[in-house]
MOPAC internal coordinates of N, CA, C and O (Angstrom, degrees):
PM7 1SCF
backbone

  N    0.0000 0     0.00 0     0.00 0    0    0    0
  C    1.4477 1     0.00 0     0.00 0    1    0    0
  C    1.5280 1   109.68 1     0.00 0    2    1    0
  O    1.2310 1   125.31 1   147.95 1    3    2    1
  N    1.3525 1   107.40 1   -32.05 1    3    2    1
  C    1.7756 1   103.29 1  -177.72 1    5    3    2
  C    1.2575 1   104.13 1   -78.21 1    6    5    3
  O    1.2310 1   101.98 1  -168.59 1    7    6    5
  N    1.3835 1   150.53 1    11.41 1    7    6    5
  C    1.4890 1   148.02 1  -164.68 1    9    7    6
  C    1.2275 1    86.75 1  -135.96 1   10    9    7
  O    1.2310 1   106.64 1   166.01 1   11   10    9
  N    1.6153 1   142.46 1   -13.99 1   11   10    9
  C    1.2139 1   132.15 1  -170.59 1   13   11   10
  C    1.8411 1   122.44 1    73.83 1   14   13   11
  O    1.2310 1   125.36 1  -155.00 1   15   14   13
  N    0.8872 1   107.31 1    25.00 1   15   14   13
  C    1.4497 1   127.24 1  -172.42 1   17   15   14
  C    1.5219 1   105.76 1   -84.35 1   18   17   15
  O    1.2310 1   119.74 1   -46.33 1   19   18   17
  N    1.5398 1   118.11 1   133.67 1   19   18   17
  C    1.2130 1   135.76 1   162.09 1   21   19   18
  C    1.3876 1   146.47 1   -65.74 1   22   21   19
  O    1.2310 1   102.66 1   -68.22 1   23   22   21
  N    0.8748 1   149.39 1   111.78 1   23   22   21
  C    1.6524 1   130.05 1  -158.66 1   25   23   22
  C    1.4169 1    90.91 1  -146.13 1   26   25   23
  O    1.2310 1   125.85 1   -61.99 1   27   26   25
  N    1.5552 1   106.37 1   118.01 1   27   26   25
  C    1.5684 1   135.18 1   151.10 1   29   27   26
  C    1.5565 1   123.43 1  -103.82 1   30   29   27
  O    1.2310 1   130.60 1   -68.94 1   31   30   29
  N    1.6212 1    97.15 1   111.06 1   31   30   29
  C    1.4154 1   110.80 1   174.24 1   33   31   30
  C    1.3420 1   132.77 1   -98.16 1   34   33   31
  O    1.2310 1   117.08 1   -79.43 1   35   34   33
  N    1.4053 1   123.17 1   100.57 1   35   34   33
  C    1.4192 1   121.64 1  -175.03 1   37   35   34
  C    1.4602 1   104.93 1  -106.49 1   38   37   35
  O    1.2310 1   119.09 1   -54.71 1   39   38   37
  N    1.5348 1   119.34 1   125.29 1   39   38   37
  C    1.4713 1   125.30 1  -163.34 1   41   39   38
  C    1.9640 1    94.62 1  -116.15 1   42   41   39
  O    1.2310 1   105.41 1   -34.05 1   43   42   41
  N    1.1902 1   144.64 1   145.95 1   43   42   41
  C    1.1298 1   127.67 1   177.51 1   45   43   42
  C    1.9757 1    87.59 1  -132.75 1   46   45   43
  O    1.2310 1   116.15 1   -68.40 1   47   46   45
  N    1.2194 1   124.92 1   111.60 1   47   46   45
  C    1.3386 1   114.95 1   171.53 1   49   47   46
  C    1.3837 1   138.38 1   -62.58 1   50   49   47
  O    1.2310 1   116.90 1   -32.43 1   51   50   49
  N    1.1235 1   123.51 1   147.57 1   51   50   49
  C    1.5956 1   116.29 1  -169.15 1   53   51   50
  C    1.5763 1   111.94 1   -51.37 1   54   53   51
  O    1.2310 1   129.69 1   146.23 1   55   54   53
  N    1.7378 1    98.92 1   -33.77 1   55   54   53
  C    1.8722 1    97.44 1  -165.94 1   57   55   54
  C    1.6689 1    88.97 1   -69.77 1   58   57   55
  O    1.2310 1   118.60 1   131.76 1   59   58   57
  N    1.1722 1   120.28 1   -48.24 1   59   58   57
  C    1.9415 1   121.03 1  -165.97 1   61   59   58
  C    1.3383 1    99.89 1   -53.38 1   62   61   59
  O    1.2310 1   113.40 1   113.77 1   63   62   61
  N    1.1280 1   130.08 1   -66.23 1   63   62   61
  C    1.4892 1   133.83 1   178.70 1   65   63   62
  C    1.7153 1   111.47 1   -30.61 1   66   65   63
  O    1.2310 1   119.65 1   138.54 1   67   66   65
  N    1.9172 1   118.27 1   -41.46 1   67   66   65
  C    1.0701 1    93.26 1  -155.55 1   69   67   66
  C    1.4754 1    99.42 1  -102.25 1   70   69   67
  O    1.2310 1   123.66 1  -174.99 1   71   70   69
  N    1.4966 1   110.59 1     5.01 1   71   70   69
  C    1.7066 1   133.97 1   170.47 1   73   71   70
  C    1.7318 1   112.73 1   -69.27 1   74   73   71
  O    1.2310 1   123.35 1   153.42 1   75   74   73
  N    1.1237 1   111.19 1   -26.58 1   75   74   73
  C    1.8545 1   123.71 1  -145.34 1   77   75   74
  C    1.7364 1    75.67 1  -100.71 1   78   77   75
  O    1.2310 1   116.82 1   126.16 1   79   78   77
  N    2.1571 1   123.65 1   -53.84 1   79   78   77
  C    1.1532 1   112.06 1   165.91 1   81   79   78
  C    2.1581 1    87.23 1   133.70 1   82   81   79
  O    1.2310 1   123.40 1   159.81 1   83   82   81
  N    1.4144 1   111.08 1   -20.19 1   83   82   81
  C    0.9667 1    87.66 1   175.79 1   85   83   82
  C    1.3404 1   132.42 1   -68.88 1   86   85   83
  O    1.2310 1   116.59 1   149.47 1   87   86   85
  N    1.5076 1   124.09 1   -30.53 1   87   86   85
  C    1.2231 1   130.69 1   140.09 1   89   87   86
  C    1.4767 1   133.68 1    29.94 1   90   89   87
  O    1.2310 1   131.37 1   104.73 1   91   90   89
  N    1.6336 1    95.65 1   -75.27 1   91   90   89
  C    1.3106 1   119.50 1   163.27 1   93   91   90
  C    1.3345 1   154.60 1   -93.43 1   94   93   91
  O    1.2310 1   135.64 1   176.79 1   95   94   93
  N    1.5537 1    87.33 1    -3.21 1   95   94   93
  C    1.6762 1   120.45 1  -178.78 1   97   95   94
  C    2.0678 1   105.02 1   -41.11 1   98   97   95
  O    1.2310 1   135.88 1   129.47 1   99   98   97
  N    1.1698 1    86.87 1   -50.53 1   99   98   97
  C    1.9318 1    98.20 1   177.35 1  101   99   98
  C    1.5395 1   109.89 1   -54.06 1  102  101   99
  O    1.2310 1   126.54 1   142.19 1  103  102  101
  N    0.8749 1   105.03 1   -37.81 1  103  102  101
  C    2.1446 1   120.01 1  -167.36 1  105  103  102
  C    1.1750 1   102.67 1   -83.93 1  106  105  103
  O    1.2310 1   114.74 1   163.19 1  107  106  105
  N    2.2431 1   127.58 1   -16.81 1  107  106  105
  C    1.0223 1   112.95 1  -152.47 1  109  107  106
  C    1.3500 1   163.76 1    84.84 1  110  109  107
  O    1.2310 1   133.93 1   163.02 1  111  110  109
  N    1.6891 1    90.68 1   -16.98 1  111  110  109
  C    1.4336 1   119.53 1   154.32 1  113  111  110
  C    1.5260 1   120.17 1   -71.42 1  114  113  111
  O    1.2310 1   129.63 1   -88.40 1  115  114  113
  N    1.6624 1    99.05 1    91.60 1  115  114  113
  C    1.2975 1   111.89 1   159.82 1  117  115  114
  C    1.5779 1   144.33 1   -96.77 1  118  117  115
  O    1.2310 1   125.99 1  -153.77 1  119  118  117
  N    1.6423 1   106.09 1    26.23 1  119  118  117
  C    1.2369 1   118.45 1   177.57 1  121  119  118
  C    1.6299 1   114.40 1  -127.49 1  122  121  119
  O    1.2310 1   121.02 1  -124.00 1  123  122  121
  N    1.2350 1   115.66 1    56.00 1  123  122  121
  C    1.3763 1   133.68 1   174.02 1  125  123  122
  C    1.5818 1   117.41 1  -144.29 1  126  125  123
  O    1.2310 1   118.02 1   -60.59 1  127  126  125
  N    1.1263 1   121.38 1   119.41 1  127  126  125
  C    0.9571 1   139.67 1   133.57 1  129  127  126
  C    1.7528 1    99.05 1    97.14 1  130  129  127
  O    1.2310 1   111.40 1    79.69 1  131  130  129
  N    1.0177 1   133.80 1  -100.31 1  131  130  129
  C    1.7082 1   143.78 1   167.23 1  133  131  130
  C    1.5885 1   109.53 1   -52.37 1  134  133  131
  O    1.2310 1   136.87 1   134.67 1  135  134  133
  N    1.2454 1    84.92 1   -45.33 1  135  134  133
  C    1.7007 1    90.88 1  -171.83 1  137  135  134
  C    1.5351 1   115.77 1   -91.80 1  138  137  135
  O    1.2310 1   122.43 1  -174.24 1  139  138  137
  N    1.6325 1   112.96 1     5.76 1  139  138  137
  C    1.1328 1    91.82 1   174.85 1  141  139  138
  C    2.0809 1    97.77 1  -117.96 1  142  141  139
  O    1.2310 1   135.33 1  -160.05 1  143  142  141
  N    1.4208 1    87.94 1    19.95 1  143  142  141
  C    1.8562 1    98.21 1   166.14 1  145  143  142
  C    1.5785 1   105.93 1   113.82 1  146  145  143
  O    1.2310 1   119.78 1  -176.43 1  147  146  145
  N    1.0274 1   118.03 1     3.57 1  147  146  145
  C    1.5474 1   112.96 1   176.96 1  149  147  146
  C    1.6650 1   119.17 1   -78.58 1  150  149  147
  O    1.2310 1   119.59 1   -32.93 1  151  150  149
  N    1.0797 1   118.38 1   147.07 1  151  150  149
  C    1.7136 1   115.63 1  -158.25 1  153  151  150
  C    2.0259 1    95.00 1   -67.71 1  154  153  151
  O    1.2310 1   128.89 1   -18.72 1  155  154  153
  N    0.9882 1   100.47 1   161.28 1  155  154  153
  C    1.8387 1   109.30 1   171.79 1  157  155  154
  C    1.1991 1   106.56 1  -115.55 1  158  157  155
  O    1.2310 1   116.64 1  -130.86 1  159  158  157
  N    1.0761 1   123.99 1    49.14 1  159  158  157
  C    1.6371 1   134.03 1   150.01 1  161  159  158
  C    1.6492 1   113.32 1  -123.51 1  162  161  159
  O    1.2310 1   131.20 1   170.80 1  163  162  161
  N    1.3960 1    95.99 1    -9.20 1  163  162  161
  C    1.5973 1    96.55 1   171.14 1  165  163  162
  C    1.2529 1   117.02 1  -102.40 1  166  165  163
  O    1.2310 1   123.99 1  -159.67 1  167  166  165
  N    1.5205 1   109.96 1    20.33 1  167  166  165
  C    1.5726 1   121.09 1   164.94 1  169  167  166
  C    1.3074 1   113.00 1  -105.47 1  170  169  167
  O    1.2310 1   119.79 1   162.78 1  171  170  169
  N    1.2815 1   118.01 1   -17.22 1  171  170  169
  C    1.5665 1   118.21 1  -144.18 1  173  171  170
  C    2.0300 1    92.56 1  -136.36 1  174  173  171
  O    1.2310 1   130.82 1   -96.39 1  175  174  173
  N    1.8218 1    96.73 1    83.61 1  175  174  173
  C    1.1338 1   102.98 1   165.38 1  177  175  174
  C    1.5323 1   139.00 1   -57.66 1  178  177  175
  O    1.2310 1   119.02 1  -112.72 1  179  178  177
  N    1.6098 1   119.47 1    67.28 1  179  178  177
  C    1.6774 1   116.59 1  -160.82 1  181  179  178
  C    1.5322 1    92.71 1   -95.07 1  182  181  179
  O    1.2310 1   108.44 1  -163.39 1  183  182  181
  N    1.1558 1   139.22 1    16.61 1  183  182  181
  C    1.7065 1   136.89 1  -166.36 1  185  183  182
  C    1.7580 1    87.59 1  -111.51 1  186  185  183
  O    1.2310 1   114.14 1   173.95 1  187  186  185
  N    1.2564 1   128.70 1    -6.05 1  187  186  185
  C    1.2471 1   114.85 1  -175.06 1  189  187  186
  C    1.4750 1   100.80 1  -132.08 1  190  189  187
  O    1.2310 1   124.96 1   -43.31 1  191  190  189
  N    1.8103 1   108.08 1   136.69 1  191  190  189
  C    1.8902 1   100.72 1  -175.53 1  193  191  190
  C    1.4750 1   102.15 1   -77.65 1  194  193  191
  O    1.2310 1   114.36 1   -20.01 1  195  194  193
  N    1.3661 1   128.30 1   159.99 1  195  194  193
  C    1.8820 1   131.20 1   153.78 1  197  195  194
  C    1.6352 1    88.42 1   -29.65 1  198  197  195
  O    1.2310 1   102.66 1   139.52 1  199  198  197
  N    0.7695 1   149.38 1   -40.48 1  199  198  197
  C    1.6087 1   130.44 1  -130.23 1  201  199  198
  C    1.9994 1    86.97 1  -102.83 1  202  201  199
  O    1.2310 1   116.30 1   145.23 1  203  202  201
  N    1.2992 1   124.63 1   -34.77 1  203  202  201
  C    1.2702 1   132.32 1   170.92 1  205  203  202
  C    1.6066 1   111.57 1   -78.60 1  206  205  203
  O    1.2310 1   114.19 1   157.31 1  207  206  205
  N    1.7072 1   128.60 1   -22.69 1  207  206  205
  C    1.1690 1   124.16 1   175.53 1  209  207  206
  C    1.6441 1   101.07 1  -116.92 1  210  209  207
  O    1.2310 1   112.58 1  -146.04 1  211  210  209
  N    0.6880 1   131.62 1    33.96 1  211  210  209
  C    1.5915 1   121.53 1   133.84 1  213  211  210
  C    2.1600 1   106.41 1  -165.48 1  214  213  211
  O    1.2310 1   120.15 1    -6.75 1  215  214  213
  N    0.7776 1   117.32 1   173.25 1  215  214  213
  C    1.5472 1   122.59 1  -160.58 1  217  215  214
  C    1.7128 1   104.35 1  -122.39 1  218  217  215
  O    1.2310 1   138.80 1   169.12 1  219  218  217
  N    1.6133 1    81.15 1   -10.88 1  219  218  217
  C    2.1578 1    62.32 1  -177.36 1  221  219  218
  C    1.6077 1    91.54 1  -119.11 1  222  221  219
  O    1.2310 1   112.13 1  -153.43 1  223  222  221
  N    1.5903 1   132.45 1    26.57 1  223  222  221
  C    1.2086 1   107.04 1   146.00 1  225  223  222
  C    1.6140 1   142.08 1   -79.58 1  226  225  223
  O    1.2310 1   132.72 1   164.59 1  227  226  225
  N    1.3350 1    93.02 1   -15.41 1  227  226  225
  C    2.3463 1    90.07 1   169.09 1  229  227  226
  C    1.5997 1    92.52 1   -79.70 1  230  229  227
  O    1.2310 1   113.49 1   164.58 1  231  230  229
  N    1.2439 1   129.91 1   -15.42 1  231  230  229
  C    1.1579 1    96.66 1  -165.92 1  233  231  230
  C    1.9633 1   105.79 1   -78.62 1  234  233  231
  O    1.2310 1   125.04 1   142.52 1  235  234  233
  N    1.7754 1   107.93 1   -37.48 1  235  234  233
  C    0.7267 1   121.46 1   168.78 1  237  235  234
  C    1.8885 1   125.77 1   -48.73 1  238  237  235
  O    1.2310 1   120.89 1   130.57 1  239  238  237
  N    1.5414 1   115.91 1   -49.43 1  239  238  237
  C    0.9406 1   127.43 1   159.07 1  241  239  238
  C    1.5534 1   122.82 1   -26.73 1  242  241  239
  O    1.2310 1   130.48 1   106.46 1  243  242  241
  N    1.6782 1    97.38 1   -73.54 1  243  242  241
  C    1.8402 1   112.78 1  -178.40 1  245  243  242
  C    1.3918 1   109.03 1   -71.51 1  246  245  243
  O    1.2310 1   118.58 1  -174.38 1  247  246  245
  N    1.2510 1   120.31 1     5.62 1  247  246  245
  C    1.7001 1   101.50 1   158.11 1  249  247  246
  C    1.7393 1   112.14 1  -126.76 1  250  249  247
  O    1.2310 1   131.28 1  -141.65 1  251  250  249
  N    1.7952 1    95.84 1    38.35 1  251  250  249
  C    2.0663 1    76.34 1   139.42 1  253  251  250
  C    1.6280 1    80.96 1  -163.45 1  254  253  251
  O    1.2310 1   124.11 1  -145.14 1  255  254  253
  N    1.0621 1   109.73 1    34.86 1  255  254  253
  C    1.8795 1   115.36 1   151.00 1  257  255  254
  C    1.3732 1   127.83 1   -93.33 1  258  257  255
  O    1.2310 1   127.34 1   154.41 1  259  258  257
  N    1.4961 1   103.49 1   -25.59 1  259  258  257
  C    1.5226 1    97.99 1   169.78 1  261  259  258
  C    1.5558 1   105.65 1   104.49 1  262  261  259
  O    1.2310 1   130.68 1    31.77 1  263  262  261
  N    1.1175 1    97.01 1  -148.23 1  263  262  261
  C    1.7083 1    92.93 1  -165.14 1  265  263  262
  C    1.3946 1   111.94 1  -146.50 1  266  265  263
  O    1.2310 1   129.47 1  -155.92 1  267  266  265
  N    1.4916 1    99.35 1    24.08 1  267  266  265
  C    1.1675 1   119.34 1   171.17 1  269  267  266
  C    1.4510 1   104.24 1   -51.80 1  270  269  267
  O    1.2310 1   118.16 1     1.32 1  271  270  269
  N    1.5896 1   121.12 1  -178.68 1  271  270  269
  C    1.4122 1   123.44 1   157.09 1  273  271  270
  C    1.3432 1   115.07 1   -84.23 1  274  273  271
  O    1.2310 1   111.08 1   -63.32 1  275  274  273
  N    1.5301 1   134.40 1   116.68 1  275  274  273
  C    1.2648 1   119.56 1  -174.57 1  277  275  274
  C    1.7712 1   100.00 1  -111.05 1  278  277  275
  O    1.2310 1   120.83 1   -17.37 1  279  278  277
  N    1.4692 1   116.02 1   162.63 1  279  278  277
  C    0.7842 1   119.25 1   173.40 1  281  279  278
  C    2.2265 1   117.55 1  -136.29 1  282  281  279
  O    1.2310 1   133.16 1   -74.40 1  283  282  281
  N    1.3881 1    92.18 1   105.60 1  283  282  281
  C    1.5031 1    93.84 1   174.98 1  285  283  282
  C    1.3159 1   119.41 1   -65.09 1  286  285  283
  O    1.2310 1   123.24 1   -34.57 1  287  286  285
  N    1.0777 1   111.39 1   145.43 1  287  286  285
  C    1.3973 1   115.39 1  -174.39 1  289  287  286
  C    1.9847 1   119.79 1  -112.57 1  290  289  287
  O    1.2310 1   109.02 1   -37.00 1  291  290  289
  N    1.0488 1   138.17 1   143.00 1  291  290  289
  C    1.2404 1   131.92 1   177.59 1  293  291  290
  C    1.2169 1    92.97 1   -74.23 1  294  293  291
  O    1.2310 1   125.43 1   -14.00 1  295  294  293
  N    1.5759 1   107.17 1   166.00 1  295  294  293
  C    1.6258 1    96.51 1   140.39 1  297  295  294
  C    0.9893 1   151.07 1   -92.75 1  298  297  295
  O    1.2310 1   115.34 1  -174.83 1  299  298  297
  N    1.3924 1   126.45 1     5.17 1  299  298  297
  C    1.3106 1   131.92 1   130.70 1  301  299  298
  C    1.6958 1   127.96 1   -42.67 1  302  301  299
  O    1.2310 1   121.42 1   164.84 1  303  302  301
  N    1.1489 1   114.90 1   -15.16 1  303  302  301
  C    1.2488 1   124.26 1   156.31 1  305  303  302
  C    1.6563 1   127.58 1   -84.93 1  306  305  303
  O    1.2310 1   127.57 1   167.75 1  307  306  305
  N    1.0436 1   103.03 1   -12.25 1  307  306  305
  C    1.3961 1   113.69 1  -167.92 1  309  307  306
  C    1.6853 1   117.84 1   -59.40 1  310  309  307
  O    1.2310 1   129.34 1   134.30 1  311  310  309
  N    1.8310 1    99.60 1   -45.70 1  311  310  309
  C    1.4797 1    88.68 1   168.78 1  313  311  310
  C    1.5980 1   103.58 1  -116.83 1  314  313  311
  O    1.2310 1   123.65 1  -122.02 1  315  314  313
  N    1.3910 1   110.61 1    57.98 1  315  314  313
  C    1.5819 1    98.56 1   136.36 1  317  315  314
  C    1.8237 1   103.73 1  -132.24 1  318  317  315
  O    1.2310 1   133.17 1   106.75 1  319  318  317
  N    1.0638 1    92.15 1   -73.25 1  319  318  317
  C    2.0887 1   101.03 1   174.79 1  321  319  318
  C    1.7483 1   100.09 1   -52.50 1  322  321  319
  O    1.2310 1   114.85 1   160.29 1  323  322  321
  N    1.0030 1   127.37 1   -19.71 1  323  322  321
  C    1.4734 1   122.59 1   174.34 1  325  323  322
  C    1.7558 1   116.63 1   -87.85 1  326  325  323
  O    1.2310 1   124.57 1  -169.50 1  327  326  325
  N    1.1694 1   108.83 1    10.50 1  327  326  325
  C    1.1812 1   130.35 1   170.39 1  329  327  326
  C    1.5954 1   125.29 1  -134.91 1  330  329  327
  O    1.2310 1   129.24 1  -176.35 1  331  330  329
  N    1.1241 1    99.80 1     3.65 1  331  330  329
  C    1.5817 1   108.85 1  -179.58 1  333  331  330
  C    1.7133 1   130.31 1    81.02 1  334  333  331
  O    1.2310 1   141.50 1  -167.96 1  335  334  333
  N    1.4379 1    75.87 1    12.04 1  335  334  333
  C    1.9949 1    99.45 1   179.37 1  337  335  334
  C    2.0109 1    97.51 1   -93.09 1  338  337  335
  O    1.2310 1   127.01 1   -59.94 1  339  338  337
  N    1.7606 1   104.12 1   120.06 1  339  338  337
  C    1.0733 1   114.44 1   167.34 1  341  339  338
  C    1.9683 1   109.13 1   -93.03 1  342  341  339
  O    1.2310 1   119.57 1   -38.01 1  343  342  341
  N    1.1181 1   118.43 1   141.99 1  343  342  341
  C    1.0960 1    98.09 1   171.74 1  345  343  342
  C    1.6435 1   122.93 1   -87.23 1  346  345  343
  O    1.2310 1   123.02 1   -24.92 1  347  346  345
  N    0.9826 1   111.81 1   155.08 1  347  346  345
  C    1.6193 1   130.67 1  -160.55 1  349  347  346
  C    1.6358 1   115.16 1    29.92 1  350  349  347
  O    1.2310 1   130.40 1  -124.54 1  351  350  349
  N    1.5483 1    97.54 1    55.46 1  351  350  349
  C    1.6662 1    92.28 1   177.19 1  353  351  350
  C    1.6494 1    83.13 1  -141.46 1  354  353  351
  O    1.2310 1   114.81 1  -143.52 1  355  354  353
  N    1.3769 1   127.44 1    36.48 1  355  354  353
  C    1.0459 1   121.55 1   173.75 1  357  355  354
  C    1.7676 1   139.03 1   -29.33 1  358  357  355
  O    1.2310 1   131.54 1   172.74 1  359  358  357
  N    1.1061 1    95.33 1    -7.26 1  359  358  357
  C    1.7706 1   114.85 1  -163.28 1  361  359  358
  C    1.7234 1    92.09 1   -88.51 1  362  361  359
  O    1.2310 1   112.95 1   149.27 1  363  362  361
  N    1.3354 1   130.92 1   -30.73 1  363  362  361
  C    1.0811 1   141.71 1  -157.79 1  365  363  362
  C    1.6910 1   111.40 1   -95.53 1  366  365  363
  O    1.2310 1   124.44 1   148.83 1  367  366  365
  N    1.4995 1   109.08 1   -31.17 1  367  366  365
  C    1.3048 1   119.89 1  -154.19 1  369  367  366
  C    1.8921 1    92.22 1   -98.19 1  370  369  367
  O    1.2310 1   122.87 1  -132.63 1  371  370  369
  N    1.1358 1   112.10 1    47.37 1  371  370  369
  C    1.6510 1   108.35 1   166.62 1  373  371  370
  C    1.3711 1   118.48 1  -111.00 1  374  373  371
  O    1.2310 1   120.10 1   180.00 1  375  374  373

């Protein structure tokens, strides 16, 4: 955070993986989940931040970040304040 550096975390869990069907792709099991026709966006929760799918990551986060000021972001924030765009303070955002 003091260098201004970004960090995107995408975690996919072992149980989701073997639900979604890739899992088994190696074993041959081709009648689960993707592969047996179900869409792959209904595996792959991106409409919800880490901070909405699990509860103990800020906590985890704010103790080896420091005590800086941090600021979470929605994702609806992501591409404007996640890029350094304030809204209507345009004078700032160059």
């Amino acid at each position: 955070m003091h260098f201004g550096a970004h960090i995107n975390v995408c975690h996919v869990a072992g149980k989701q993986m073997i639900t979604q069907g890739s899992d088994g792709l190696s074993r041959g099991n081709l009648n689960v989940g993707v592969m047996a026709g179900k869409k792959m966006l209904d595996f792959v929760p991106i409409h919800k931040s880490c901070l909405d799918r699990c509860d103990l990551v800020k906590t985890w986060l704010l103790n080896w970040m420091g005590e800086d000021p941090i600021e979470f972001l929605t994702p609806k924030q992501w591409f404007s304040r996640g890029h350094d765009l304030v809204d209507d303070e345009w004078e700032i955002n160059e």
